[in-house]
C-alpha positions as CSV (number, residue, x, y, z in Angstrom):
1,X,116.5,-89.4,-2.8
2,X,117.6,-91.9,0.1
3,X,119.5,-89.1,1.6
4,X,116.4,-86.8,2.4
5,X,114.2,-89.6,3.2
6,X,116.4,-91.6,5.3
7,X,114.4,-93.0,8.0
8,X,114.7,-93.3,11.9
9,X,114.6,-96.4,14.4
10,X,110.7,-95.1,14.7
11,X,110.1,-95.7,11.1
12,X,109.6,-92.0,10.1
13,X,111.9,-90.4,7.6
14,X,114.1,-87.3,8.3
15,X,112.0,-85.4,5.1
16,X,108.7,-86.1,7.0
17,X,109.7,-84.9,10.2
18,X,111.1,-81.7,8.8
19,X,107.6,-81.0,6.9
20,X,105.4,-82.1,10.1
21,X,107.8,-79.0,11.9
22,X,107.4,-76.8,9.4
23,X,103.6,-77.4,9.0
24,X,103.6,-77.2,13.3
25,X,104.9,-74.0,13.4
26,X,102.8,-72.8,10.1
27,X,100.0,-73.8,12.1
28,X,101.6,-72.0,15.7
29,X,101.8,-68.9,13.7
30,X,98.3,-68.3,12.3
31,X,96.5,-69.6,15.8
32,X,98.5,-67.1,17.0
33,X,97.9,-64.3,14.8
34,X,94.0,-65.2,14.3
35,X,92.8,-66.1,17.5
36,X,94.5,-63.8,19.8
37,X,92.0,-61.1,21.0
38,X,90.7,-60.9,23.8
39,X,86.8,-62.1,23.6
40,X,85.6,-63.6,27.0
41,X,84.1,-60.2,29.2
42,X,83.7,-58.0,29.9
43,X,84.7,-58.5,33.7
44,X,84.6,-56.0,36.6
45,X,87.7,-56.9,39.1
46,X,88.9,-55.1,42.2
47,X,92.5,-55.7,43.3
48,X,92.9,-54.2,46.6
49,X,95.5,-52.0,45.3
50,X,93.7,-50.3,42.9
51,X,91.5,-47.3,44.0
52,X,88.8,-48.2,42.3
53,X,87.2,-51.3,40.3
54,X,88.3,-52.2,37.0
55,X,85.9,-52.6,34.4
56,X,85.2,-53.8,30.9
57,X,88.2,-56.4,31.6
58,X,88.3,-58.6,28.2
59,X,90.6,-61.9,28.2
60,X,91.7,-64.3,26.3
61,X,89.0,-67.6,26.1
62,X,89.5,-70.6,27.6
63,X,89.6,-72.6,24.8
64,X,93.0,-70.4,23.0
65,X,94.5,-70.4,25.8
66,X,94.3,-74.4,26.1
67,X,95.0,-74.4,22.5
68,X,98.6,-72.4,22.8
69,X,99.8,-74.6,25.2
70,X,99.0,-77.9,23.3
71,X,101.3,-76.3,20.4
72,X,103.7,-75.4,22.6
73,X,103.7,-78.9,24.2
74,X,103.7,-81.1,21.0
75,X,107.0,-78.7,19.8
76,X,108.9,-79.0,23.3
77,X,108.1,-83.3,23.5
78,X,108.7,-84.5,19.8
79,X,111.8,-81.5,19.7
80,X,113.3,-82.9,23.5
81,X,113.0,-86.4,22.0
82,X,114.6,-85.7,18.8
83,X,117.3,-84.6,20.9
84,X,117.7,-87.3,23.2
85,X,117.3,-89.7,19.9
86,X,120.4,-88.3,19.1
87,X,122.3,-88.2,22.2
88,X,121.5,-92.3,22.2
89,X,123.4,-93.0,18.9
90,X,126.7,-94.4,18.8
91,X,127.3,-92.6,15.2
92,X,126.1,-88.7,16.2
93,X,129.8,-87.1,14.8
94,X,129.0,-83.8,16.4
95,X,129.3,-84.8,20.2
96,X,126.7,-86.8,21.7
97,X,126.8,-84.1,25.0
98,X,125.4,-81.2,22.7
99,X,122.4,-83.4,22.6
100,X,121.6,-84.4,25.8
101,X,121.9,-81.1,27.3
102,X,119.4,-79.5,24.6
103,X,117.0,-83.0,25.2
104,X,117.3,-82.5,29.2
105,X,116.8,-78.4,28.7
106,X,113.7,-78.5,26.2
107,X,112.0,-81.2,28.1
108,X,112.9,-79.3,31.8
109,X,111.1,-76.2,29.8
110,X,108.0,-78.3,28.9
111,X,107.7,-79.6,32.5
112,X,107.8,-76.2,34.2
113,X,105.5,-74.6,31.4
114,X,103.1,-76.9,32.3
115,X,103.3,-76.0,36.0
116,X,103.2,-72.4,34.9
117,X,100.1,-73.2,32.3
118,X,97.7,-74.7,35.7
119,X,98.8,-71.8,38.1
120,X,98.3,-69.6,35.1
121,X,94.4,-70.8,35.0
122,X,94.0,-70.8,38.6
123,X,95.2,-67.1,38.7
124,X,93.0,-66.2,35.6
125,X,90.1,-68.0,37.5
126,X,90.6,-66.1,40.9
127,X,90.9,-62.3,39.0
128,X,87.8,-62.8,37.5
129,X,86.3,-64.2,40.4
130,X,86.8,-61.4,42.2
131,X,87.4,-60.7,45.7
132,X,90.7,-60.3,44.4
133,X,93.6,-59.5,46.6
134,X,95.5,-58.2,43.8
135,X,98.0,-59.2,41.0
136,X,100.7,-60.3,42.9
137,X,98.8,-62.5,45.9
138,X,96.4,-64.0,43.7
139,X,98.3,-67.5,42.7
140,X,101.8,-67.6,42.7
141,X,103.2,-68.0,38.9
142,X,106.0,-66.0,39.4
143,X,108.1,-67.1,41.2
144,X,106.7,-70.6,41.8
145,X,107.8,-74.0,41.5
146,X,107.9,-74.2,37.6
147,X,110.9,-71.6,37.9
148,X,112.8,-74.8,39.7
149,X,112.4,-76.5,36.1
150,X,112.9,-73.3,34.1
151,X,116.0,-72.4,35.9
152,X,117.2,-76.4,35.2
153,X,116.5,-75.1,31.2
154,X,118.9,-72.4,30.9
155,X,121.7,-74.3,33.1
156,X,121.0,-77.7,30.3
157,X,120.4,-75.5,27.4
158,X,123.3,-73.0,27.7
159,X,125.5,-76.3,28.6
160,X,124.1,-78.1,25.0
161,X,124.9,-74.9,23.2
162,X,128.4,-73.9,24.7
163,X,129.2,-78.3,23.7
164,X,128.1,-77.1,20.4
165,X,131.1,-74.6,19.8
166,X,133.6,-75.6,22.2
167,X,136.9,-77.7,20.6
168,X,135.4,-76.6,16.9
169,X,137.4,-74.8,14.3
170,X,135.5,-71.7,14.1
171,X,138.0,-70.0,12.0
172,X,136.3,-66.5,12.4
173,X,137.9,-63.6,11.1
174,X,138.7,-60.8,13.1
175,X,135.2,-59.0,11.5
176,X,133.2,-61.5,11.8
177,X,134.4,-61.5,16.4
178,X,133.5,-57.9,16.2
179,X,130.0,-58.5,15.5
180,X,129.6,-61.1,18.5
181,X,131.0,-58.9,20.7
182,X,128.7,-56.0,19.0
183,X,125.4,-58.6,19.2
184,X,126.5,-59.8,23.2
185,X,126.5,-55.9,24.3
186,X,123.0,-54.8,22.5
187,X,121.7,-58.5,24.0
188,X,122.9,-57.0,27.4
189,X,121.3,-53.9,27.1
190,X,118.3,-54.9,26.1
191,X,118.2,-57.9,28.6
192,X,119.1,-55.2,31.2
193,X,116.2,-52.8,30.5
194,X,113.3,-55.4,30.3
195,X,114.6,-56.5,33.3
196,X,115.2,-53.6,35.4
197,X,114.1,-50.1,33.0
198,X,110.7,-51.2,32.8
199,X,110.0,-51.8,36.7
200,X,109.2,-49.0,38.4
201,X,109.9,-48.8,42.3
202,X,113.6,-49.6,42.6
203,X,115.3,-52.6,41.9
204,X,115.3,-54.5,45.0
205,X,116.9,-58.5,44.8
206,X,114.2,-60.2,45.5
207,X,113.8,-63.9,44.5
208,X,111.6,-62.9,41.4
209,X,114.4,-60.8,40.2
210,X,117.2,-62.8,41.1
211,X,115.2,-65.2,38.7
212,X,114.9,-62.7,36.0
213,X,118.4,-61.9,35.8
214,X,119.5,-65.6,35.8
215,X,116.8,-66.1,33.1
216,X,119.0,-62.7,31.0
217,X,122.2,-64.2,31.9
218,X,121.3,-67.4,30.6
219,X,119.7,-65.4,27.3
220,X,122.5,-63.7,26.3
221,X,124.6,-67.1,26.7
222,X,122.4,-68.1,24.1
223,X,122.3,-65.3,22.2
224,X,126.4,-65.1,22.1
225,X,126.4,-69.1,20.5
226,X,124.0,-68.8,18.4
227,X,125.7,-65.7,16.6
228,X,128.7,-67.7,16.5
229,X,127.1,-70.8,15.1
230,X,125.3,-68.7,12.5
231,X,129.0,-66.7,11.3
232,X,130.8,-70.2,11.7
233,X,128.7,-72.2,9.8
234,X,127.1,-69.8,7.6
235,X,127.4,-72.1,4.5
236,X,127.7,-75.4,3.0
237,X,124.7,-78.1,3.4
238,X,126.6,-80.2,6.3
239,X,126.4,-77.7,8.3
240,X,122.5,-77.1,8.5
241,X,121.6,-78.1,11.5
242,X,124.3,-75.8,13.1
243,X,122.4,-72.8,11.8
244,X,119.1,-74.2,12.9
245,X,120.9,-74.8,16.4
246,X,121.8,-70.8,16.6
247,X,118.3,-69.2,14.8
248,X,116.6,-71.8,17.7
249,X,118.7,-69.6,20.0
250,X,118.2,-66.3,18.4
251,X,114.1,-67.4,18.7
252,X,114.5,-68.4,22.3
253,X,115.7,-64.7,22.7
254,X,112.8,-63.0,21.8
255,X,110.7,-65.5,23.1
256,X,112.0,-65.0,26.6
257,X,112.7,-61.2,26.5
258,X,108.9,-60.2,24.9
259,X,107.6,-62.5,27.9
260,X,109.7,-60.6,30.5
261,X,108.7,-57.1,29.4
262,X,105.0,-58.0,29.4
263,X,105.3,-59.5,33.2
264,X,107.5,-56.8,34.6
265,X,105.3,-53.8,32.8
266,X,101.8,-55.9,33.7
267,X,102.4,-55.5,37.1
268,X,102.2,-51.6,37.1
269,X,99.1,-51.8,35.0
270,X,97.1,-54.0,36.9
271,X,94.7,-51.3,37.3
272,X,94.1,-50.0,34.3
273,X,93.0,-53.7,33.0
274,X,96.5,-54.2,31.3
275,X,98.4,-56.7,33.1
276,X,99.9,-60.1,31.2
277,X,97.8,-62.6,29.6
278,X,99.2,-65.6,28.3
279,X,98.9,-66.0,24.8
280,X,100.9,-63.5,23.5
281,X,101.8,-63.9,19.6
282,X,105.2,-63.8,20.5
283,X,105.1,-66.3,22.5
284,X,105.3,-68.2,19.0
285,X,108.9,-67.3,19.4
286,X,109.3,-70.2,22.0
287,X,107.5,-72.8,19.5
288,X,109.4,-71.7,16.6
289,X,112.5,-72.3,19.2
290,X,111.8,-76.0,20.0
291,X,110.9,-76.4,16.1
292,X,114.3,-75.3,15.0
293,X,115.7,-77.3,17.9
294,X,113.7,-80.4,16.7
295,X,115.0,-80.2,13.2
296,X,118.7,-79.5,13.9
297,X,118.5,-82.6,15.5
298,X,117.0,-84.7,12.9
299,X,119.3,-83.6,9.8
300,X,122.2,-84.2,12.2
301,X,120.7,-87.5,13.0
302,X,120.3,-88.2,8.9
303,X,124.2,-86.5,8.1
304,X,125.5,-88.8,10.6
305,X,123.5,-91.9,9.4
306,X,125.2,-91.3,6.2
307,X,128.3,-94.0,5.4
308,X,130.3,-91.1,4.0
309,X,129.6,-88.6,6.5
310,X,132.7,-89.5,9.0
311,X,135.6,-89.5,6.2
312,X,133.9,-86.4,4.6
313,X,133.7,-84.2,7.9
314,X,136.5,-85.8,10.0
């Protein structure tokens, strides 16, 4: 019993932190799932390139939209400090550096999603406002300054997770190599059509795309590690934050990829009342994320606590 309710410098034990995630993202989901339709209209908005007005425009209220971001924020601050919690402790047996690039990374993310969350309202504000100038002149929130913090994410986050594999016995069987290399290629195609397949016009470099593809690159790093953590350490109970580590990244994935195709397809569809609103239900693929990231780090924090754990795993 002392080994699932082992607590932490804060007082809190490893076996309440775990439920409190697991309740967080219970809650994430069904917000989510319940509260997601668009409600507040209908609004008439006339983007100057559209040929004519469009009407019956429904979004998302207010008051969801306030409420995704507070689950999102919770997730990112208690999983970035988990993290950094770990990176602070002398006895962390898995590499102190994983941990401080995932604490640095999830915390960057929060920053710049806040950023994105008040340009976000202001552009929201000014399309319904009207006298619109159209989607892409309205407020900046893409590119804008929260892509300075979000580009800081993938650089900390892909660092944290390549620390997590590098100088490990992985042991993989020739199989087992295969289906990495098999997972990297689909996460290329797939990263490569969202990014450019769905965008009509050409594929000019631009700095929004230049972004995009750095944002791929850096999700398919992720995607890659977290396959490998999840074949590595497929079994054995001292290894269970290792496949939290690689679902988080698996989660991220989607997360990032769902967002991308509903910003680069929004833009085409401005006029027909169908560009992006935040508040997508996948976007509980980002919470979800931060909640596995959250609870890798406190059962590592609990194994390594253990007086065993460095004669059993060294």
């Amino acid at each position: 019993m002392s080994r699932a309710k082992s607590p932490s410098p804060s007082g809190i034990s490893t076996q309440s932190i775990i439920w409190a995630a697991i309740g967080w993202a219970a809650l994430a989901l069904m917000f989510y799932l319940f509260f997601n339709v668009p409600t507040d209209g209908p609004h008439v908005i006339k983007p100057e390139e559209c040929a004519k007005p469009v009407k019956d425009l429904f979004v998302r209220p207010n008051w969801y939209r306030y409420g995704t971001y507070i689950f999102q924020t919770v997730a990112i601050a208690c999983s970035g400090l988990l993290c950094l919690r770990n990176w602070r402790s002398s006895k962390i047996i898995s590499g102190r550096n994983v941990w401080l690039g995932l604490g640095i990374g999830i915390l960057s993310w929060g920053i710049g999603n806040l950023i994105f969350g008040y340009l976000d309202f202001q552009y929201q504000s000014g399309l319904i406002a009207g006298g619109a100038k159209g989607a892409k002149d309205l407020v900046q929130t893409f590119p804008s300054i929260a892509d300075i913090f979000f580009t800081s994410t993938y650089v900390f986050l892909s660092w944290g997770m390549a620390m997590s594999v590098i100088g490990r016995r992985l042991n993989l069987y020739p199989k087992q190599w295969a289906i990495v290399g098999a997972v990297g290629f689909i996460g290329v195609v797939v990263a490569a059509y969202v990014t450019f397949g769905v965008i009509s016009g050409g594929v000019s470099l631009d700095t929004g795309k230049i972004l995009n593809i750095i944002y791929a690159l850096g999700d398919i790093w992720l995607l890659i590690v977290a396959t490998i953590l999840l074949l590595a350490f497929w079994g054995g109970k001292a290894a269970q934050s290792w496949r939290l580590l690689g679902s988080a990244g698996i989660a991220m994935f989607f997360g990032d990829l769902w967002f991308n195709y509903s910003i680069n397809t929004g833009i085409s569809k401005v006029c027909e009342g169908k560009q992006y609103q935040s508040g997508e239900p996948a976007e509980f693929f980002w919470i979800l994320a931060f909640i596995l990231w959250g609870m890798a780090a406190a059962l590592e924090f609990d194994l390594s606590s253990r007086p065993t754990t460095r004669s059993r795993r060294s």
